[in-house]
C-alpha atoms as an extended CHARMM CRD file, in Angstrom:
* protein
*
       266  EXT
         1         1  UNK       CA            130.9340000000     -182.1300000000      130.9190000000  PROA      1               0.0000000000
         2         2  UNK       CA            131.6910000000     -183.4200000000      134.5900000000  PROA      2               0.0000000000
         3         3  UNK       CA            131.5000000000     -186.8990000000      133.5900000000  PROA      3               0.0000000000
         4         4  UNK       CA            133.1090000000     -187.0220000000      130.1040000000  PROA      4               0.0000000000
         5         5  UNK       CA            135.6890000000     -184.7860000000      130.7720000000  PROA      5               0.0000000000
         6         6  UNK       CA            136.1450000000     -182.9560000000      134.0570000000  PROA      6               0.0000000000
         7         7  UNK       CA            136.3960000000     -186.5330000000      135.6340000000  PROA      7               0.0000000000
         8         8  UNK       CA            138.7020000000     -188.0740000000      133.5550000000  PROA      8               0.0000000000
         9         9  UNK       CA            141.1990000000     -185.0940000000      133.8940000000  PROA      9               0.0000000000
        10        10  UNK       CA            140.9220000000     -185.0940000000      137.5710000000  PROA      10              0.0000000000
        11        11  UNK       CA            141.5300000000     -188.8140000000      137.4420000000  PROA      11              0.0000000000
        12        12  UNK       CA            144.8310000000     -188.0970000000      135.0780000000  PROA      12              0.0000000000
        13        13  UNK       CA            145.9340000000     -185.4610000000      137.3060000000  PROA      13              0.0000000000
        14        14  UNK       CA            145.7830000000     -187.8360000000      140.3230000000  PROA      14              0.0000000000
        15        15  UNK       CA            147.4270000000     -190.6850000000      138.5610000000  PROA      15              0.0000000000
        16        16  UNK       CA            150.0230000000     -188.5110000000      137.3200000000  PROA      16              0.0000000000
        17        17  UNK       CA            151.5150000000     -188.1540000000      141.0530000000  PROA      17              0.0000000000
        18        18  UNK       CA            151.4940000000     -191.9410000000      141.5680000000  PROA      18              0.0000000000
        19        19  UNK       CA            153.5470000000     -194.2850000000      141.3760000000  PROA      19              0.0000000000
        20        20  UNK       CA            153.9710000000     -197.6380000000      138.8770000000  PROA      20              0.0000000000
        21        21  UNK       CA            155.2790000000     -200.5920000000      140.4570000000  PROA      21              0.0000000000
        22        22  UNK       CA            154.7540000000     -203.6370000000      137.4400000000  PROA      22              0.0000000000
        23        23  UNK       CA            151.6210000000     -203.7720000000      136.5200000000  PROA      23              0.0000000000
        24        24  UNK       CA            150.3540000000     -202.1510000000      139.5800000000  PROA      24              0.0000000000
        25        25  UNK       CA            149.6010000000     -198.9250000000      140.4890000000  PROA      25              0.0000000000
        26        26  UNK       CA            150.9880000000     -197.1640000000      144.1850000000  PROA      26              0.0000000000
        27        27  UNK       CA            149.0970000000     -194.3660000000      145.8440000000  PROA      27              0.0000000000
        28        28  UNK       CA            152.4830000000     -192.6420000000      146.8050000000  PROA      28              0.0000000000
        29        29  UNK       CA            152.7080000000     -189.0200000000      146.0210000000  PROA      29              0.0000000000
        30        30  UNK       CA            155.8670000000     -188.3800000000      143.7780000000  PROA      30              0.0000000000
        31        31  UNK       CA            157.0230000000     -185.5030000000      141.3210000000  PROA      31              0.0000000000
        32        32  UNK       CA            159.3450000000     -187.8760000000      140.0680000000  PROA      32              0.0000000000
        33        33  UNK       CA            157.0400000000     -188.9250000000      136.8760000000  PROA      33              0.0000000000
        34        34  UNK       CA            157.3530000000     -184.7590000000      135.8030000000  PROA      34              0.0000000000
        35        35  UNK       CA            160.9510000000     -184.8390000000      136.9110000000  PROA      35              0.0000000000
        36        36  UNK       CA            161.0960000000     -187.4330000000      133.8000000000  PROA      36              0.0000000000
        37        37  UNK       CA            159.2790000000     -185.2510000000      131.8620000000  PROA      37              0.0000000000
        38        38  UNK       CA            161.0100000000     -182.3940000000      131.8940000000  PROA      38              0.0000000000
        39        39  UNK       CA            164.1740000000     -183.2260000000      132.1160000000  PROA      39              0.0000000000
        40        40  UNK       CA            164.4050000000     -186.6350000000      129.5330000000  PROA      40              0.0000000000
        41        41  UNK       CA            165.9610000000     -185.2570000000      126.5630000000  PROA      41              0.0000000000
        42        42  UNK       CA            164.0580000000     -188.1640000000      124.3570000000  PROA      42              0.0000000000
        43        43  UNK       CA            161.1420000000     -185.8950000000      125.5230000000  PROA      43              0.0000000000
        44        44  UNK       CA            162.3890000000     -182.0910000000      125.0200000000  PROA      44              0.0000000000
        45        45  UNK       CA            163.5290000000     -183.7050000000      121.3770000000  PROA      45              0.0000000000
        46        46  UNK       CA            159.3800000000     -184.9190000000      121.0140000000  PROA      46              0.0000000000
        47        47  UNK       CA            157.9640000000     -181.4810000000      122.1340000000  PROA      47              0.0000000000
        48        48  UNK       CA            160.4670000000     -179.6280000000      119.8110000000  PROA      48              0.0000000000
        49        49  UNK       CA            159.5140000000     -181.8280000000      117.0730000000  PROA      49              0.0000000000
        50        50  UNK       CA            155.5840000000     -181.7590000000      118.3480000000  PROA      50              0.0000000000
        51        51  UNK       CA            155.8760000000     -178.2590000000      118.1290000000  PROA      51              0.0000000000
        52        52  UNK       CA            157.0620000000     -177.1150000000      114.9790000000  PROA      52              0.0000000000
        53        53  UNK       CA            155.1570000000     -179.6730000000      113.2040000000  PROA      53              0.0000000000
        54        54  UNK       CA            151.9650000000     -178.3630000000      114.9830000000  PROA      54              0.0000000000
        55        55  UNK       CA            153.0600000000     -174.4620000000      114.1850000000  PROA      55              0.0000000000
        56        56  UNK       CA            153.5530000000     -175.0250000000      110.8420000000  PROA      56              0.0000000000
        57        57  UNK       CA            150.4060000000     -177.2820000000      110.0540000000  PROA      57              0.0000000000
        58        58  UNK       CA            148.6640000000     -174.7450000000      111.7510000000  PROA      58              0.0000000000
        59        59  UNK       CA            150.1320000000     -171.6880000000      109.3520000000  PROA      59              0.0000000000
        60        60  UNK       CA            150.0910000000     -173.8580000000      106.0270000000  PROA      60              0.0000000000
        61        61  UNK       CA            146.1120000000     -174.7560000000      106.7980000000  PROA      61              0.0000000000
        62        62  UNK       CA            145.6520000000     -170.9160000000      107.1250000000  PROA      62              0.0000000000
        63        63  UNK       CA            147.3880000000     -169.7750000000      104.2110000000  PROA      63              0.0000000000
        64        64  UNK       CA            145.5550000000     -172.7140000000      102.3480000000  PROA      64              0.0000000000
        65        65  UNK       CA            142.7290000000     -171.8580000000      103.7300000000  PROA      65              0.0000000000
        66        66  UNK       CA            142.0850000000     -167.9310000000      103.7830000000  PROA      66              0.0000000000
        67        67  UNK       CA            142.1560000000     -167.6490000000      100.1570000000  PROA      67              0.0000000000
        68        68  UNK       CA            139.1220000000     -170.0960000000       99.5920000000  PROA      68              0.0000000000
        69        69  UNK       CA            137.1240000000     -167.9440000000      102.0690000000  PROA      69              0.0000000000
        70        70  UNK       CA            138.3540000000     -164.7540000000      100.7530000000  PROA      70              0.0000000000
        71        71  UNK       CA            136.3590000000     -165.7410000000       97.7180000000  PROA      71              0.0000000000
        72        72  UNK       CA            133.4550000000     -166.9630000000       98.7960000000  PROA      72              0.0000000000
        73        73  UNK       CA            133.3100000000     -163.8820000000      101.1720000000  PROA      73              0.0000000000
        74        74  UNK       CA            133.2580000000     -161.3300000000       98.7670000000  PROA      74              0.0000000000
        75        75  UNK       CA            133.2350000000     -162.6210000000       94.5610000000  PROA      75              0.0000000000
        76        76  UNK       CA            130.6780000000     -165.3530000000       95.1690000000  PROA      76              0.0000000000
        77        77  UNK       CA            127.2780000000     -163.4430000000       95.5390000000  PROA      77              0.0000000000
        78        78  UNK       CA            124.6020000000     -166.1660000000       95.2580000000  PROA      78              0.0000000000
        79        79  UNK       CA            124.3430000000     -169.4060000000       97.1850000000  PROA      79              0.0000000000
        80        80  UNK       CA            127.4260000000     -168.8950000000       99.1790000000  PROA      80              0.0000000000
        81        81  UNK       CA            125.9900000000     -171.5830000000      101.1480000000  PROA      81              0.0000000000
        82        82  UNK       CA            126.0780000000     -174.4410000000       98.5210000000  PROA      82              0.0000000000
        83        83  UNK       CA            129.7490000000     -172.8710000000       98.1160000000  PROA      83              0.0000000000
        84        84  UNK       CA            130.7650000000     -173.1860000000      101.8680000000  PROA      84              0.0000000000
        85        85  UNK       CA            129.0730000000     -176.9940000000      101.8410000000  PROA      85              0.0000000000
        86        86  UNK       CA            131.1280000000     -177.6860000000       98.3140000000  PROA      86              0.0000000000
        87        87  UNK       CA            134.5200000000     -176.8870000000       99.8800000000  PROA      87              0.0000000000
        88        88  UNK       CA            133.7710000000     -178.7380000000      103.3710000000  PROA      88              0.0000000000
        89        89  UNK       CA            132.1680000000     -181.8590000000      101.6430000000  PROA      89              0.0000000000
        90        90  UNK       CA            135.3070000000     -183.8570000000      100.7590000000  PROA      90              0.0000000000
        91        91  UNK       CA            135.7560000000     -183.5100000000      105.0540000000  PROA      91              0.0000000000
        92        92  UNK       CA            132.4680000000     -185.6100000000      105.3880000000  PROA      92              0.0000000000
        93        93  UNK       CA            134.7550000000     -188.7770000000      104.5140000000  PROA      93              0.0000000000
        94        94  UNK       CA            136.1680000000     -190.7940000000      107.1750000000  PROA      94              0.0000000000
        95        95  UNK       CA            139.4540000000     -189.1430000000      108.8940000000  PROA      95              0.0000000000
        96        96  UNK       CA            141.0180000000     -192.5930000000      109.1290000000  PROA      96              0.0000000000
        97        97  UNK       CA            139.8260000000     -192.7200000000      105.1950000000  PROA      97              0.0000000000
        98        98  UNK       CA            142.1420000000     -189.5880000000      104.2030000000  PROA      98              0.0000000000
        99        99  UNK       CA            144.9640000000     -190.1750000000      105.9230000000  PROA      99              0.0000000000
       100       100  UNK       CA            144.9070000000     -193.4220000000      103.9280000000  PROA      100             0.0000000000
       101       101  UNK       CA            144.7690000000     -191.5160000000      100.9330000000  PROA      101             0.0000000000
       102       102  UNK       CA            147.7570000000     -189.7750000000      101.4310000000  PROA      102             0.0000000000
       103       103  UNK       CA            149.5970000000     -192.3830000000      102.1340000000  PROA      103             0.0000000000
       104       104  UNK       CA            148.8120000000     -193.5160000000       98.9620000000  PROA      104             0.0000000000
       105       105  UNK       CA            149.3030000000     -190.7060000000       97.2580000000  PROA      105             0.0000000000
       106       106  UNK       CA            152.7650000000     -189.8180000000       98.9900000000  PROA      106             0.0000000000
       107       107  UNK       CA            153.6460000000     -193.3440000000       98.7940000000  PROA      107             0.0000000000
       108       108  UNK       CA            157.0790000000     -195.0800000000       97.2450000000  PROA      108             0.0000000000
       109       109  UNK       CA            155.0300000000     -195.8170000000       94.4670000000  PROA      109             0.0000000000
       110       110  UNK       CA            152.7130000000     -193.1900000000       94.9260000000  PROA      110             0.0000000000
       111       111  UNK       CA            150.7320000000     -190.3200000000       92.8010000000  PROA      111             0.0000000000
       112       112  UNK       CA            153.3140000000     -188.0270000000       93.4610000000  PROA      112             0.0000000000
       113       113  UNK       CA            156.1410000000     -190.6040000000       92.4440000000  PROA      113             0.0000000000
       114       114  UNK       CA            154.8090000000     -191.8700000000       89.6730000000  PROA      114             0.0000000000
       115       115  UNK       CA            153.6360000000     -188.7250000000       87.8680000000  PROA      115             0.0000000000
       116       116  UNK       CA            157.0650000000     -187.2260000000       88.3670000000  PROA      116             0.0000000000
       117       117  UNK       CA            158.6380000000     -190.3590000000       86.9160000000  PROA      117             0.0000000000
       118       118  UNK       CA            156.5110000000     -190.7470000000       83.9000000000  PROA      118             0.0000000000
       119       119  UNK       CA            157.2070000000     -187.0160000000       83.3250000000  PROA      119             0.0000000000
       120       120  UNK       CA            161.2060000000     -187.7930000000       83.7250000000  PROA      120             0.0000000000
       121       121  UNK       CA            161.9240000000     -185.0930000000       86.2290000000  PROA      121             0.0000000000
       122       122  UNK       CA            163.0410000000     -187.7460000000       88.7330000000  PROA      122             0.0000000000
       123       123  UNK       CA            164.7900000000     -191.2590000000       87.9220000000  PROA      123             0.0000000000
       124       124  UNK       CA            163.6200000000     -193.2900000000       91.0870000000  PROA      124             0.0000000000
       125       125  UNK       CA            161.1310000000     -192.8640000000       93.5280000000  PROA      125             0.0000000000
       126       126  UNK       CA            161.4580000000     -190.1500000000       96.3150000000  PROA      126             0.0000000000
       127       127  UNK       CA            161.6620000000     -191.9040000000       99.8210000000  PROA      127             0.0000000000
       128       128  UNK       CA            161.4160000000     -188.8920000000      101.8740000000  PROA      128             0.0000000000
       129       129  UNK       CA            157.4660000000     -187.9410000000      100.6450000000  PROA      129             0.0000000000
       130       130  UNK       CA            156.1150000000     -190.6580000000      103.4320000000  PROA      130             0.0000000000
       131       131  UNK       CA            157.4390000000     -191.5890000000      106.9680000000  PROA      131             0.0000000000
       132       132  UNK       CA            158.7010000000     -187.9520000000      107.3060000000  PROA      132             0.0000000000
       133       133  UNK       CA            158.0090000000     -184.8490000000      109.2480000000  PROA      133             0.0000000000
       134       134  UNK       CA            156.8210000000     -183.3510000000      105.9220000000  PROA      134             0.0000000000
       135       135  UNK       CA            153.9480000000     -185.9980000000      105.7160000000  PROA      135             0.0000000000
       136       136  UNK       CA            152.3940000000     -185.6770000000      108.9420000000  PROA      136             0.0000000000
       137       137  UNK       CA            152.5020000000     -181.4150000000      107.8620000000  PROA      137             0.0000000000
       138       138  UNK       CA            150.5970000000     -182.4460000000      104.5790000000  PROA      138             0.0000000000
       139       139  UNK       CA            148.0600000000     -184.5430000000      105.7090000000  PROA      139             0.0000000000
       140       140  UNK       CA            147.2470000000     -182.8770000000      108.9050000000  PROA      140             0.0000000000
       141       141  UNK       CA            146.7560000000     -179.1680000000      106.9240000000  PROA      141             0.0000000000
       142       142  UNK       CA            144.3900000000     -181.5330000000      104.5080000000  PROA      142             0.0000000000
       143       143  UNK       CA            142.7510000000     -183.0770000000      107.7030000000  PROA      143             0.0000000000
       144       144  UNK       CA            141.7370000000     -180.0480000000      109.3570000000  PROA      144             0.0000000000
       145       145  UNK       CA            141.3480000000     -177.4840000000      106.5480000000  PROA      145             0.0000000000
       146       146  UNK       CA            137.5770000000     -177.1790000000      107.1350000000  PROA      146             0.0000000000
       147       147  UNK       CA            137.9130000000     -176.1150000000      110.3220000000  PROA      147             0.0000000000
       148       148  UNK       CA            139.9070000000     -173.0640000000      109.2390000000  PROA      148             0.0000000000
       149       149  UNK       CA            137.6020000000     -172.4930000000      106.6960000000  PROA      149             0.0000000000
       150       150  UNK       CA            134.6260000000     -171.6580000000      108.0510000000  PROA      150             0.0000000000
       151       151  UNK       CA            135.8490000000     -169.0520000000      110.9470000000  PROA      151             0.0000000000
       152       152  UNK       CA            137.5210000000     -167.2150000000      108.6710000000  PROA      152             0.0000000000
       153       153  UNK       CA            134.8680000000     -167.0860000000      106.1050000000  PROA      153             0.0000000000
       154       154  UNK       CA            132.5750000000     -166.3310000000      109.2100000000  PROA      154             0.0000000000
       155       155  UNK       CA            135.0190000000     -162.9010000000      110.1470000000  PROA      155             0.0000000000
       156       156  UNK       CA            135.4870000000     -161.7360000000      106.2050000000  PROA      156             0.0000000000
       157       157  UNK       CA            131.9130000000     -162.0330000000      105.8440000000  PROA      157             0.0000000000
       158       158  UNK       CA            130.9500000000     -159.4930000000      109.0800000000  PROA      158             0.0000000000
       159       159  UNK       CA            133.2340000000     -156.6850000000      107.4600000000  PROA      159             0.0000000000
       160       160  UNK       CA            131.1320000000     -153.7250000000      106.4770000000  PROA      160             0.0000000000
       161       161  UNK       CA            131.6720000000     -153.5440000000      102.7530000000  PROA      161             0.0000000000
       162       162  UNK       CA            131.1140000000     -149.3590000000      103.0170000000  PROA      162             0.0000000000
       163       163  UNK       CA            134.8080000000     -149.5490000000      104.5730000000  PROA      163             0.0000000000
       164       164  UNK       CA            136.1250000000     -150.7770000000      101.1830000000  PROA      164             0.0000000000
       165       165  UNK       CA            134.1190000000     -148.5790000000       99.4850000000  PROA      165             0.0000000000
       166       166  UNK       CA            134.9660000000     -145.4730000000      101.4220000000  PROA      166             0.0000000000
       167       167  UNK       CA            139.0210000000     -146.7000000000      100.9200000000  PROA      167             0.0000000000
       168       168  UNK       CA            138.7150000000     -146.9180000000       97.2990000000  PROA      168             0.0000000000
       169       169  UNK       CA            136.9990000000     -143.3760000000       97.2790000000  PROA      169             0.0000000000
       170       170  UNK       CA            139.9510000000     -141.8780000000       98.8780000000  PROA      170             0.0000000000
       171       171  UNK       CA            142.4000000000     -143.5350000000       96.1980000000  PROA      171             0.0000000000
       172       172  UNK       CA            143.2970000000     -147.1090000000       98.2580000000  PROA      172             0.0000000000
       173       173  UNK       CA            144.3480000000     -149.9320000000       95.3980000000  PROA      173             0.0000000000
       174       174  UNK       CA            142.7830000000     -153.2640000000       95.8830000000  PROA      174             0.0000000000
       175       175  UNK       CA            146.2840000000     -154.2180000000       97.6990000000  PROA      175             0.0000000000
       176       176  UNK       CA            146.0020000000     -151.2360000000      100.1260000000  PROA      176             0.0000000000
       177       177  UNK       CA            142.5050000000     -151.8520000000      100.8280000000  PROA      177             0.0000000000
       178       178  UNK       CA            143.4670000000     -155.6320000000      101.8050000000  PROA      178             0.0000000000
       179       179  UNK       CA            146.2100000000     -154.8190000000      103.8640000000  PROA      179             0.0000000000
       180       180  UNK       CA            144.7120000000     -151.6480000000      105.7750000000  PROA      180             0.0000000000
       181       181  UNK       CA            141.0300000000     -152.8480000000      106.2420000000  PROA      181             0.0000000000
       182       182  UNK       CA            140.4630000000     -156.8430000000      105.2040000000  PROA      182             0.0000000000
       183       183  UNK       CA            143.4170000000     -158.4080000000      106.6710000000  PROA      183             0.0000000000
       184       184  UNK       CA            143.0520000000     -156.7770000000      110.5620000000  PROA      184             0.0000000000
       185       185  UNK       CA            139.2820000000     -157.0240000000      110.8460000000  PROA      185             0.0000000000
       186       186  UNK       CA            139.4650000000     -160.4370000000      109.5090000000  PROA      186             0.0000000000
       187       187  UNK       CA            142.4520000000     -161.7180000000      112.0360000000  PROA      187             0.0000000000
       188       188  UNK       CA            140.3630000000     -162.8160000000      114.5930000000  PROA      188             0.0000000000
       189       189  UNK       CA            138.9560000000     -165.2520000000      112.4920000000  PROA      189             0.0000000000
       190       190  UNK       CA            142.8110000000     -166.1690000000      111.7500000000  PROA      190             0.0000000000
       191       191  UNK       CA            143.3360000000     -166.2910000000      115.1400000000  PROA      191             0.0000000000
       192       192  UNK       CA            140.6420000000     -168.8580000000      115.7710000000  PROA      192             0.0000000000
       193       193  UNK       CA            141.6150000000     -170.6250000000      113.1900000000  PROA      193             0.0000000000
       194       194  UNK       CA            145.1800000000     -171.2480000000      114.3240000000  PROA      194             0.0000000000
       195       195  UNK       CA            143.6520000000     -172.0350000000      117.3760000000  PROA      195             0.0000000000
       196       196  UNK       CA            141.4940000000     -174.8050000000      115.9830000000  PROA      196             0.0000000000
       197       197  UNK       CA            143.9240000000     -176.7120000000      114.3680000000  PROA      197             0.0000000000
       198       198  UNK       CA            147.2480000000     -176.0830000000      116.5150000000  PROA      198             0.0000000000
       199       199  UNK       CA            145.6690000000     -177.8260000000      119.6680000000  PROA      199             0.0000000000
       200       200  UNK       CA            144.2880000000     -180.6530000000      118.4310000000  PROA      200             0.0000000000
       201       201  UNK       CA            147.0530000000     -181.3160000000      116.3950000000  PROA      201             0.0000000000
       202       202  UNK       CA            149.2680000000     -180.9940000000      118.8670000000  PROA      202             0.0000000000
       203       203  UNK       CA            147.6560000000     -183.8830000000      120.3100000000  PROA      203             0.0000000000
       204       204  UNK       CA            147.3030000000     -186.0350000000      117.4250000000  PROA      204             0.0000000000
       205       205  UNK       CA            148.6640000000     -189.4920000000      117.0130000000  PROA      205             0.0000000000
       206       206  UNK       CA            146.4280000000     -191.1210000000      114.2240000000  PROA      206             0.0000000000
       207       207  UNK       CA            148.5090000000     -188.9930000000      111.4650000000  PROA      207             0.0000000000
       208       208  UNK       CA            152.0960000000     -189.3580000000      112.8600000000  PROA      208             0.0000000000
       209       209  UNK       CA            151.5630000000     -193.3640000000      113.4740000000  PROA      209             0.0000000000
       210       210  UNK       CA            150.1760000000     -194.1480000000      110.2690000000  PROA      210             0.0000000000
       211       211  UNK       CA            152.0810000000     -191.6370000000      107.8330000000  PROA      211             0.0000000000
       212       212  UNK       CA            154.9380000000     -189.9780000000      110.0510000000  PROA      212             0.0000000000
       213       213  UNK       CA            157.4600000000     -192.9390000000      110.6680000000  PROA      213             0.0000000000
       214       214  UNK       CA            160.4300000000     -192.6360000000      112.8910000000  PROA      214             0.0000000000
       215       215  UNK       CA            160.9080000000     -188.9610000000      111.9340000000  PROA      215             0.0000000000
       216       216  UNK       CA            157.4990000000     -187.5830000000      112.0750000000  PROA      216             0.0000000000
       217       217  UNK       CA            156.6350000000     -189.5990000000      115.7830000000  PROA      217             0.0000000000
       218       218  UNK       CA            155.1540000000     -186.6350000000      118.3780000000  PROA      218             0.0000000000
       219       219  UNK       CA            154.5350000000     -186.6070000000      121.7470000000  PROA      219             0.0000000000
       220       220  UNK       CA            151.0310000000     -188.0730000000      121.3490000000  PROA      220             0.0000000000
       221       221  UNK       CA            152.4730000000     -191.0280000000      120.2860000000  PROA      221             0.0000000000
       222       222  UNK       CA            154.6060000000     -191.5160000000      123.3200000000  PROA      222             0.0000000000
       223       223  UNK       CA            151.2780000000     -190.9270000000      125.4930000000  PROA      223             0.0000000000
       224       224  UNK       CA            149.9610000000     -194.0250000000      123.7110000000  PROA      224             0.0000000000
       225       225  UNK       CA            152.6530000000     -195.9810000000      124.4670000000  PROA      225             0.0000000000
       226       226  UNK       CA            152.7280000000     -195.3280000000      127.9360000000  PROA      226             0.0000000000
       227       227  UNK       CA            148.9880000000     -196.1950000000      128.2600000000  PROA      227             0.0000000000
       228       228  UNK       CA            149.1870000000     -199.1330000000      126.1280000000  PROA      228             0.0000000000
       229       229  UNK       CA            152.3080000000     -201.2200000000      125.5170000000  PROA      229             0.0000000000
       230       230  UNK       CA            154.4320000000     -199.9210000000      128.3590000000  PROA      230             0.0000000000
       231       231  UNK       CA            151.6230000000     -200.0610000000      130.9580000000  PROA      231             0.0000000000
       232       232  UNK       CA            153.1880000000     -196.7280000000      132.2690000000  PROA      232             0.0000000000
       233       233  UNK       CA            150.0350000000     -195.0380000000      133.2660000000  PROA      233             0.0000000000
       234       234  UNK       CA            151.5510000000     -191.9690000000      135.8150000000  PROA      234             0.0000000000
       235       235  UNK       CA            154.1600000000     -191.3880000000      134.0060000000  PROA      235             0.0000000000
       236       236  UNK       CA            151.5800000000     -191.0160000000      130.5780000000  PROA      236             0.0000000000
       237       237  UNK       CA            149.3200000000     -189.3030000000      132.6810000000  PROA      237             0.0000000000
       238       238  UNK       CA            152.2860000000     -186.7100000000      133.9610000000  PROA      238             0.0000000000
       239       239  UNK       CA            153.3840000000     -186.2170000000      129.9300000000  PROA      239             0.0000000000
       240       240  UNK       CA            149.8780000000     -185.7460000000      128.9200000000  PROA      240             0.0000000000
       241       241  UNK       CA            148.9290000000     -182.7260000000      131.3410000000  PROA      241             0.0000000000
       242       242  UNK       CA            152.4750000000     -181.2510000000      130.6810000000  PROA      242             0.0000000000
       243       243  UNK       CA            151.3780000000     -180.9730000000      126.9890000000  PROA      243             0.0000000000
       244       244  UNK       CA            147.7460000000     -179.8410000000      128.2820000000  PROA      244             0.0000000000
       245       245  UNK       CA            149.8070000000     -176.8150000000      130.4060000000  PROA      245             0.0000000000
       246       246  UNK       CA            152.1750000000     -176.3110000000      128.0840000000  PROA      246             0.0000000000
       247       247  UNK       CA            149.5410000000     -176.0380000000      125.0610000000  PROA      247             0.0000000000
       248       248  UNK       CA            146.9770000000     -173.6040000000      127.6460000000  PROA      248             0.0000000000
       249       249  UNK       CA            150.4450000000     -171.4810000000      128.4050000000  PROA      249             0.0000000000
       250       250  UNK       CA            151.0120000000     -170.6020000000      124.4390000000  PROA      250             0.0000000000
       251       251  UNK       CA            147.3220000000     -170.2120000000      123.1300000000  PROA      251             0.0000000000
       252       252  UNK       CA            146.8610000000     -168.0320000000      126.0200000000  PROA      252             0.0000000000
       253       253  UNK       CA            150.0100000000     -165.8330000000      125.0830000000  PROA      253             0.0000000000
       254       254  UNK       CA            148.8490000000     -165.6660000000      121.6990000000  PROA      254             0.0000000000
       255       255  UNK       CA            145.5360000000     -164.3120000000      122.6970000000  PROA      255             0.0000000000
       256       256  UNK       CA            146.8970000000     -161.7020000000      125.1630000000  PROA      256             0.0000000000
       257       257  UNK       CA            149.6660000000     -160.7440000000      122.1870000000  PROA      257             0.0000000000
       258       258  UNK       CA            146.8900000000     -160.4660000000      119.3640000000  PROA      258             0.0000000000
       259       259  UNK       CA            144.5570000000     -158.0170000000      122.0220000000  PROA      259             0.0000000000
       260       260  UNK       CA            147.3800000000     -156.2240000000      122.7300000000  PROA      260             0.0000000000
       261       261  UNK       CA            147.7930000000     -155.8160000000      119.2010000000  PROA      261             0.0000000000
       262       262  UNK       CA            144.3240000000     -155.0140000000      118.4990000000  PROA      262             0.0000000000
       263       263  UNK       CA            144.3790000000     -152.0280000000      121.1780000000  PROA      263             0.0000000000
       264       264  UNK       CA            147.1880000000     -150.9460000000      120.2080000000  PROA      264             0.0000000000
       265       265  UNK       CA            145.7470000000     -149.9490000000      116.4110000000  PROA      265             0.0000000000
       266       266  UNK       CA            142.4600000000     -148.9710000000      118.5250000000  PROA      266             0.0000000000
C-alpha cells in the first residue's frame, strides 16, 4: 500500500504545488496550479458534466441492478451461486472489449440504428446514440453492473425472512412489505453500491475517450492530457487531487446523511 499508492499520492500532492517551466519541472511552491482549477470555467463546465454523468450512471446501474438481485435473493432457492456467477460472467470479458461493443452497437450504423430502420420507426440513422453524454451513461452502467450486483444481493440475502413473514401475518401486501421492511434493511447494500460505481467512474477516461466524443469528455480526460500531450504535470497533478477531495467530500456526506437516516427510523 505505501509503495503502490501512498507514494504516488504523496508524489502528486508535491508536484501539484510546483511549478512547469517547458518541459521542466520548478521546485517553487505556488497555489497558482489550484487557482486554475477552481476558477477556469472550461473546468467548473468538466466537473458539472463529470458529475451528473457519474450520478446518474451510478443510479441507472442500481435500478438495473437491484432487481436482478432481488430475485436471486429471495425466488431462486437452489444454486443461487451458479445464478450469481451466470449474471457476473458476461463481466469476465475484457473492459476495453465491451466498450467496443457498444460502440458498435450504438454506432451510425449500429444495432440500435439498424433495427429501428428495418422496422421503419426512423428514416435515417440517429447521430446522437454515440459521441454523446448518453453513451458514456450506457456503457459505463453496463461496465460496472457487477459490482452493484453482488453487494446488494449480499444485504437482501442477510434479511431475516421471519420479518416478512410476521408483516404478512399482520395484513402487509407484498408492496407494503417491500417498502416497510426490504427496501431499508437492504439500503446499505444500495449505498455501497452507489459507492462502487460513482468513484471510479468519476475517474474514468477509457469510456468517455472512446465512446463519449466532444460532449461526453470528463475531467479524467483532461488529467490525461495534462500528463501526456500537454506535458502539464502540476497543474494535472493539482486537477487530479481536487477531484480526489472533491469525490472524499460527497461520499462522505452521503454516508453521514444515510446514518443519520438510519438513526433516525432507529
Amino acid at each position: 500500500m505505501a509503495l503502490a499508492m501512498c507514494a504516488p499520492t504523496a508524489m502528486m500532492v508535491a508536484l501539484s504545488f510546483w511549478v512547469q517551466s517547458g518541459f521542466d519541472i520548478t521546485m517553487t511552491f505556488t497555489l497558482d496550479n489550484y487557482a486554475k482549477v477552481f476558477t477556469n470555467p472550461i473546468f467548473e463546465a468538466l466537473f458539472l458534466r463529470t458529475l451528473m454523468i457519474s450520478g446518474t450512471c451510478a443510479l441507472a446501474t442500481v435500478l438495473i441492478s437491484y432487481p436482478m438481485a432481488y430475485y436471486v435473493a429471495f425466488h431462486v432457492h437452489r444454486r443461487k451461486l451458479a445464478w450469481v456467477i451466470m449474471m457476473t460472467l458476461p463481466f469476465w470479458t475484457s473492459y476495453l472489449l465491451r466498450v467496443f461493443s457498444w460502440k458498435v452497437v450504438l454506432g451510425y450504423n449500429g444495432a440500435i440504428n439498424s433495427g429501428l430502420m428495418s422496422l421503419g420507426l426512423i428514416s435515417e440513422p440517429l447521430e446522437f446514440l454515440l459521441y454523446s453524454p448518453e453513451a458514456v451513461i450506457i456503457t459505463l452502467a453496463h461496465a460496472w453492473a457487477a459490482f452493484a450486483i453482488l453487494p446488494i444481493y449480499v444485504s437482501l440475502e442477510k434479511i431475516d425472512r421471519s420479518l416478512l413473514e410476521a408483516a404478512a401475518d399482520l395484513g402487509d401486501g407484498a408492496v407494503a412489505r417491500f417498502l416497510r421492511i426490504t427496501l431499508p434493511l437492504s439500503m446499505p447494500g444500495v449505498i455501497a453500491a452507489l459507492l462502487l460505481i460513482f468513484i471510479p467512474t468519476f475517474g474514468d477516461f477509457v469510456t468517455p475517450a472512446l465512446v463519449g466524443g466532444p460532449d461526453g469528455m470528463m475531467l479524467a480526460n483532461i488529467v490525461q492530457k495534462m500528463f501526456g500531450k500537454l506535458n502539464d504535470w502540476p497543474l494535472g497533478s493539482a486537477l487530479a487531487i481536487s477531484m480526489m477531495i472533491i469525490v472524499s467530500i460527497m461520499c462522505g456526506g452521503l454516508i453521514w446523511v444515510t446514518r443519520q437516516i438510519k438513526e433516525r427510523a432507529i
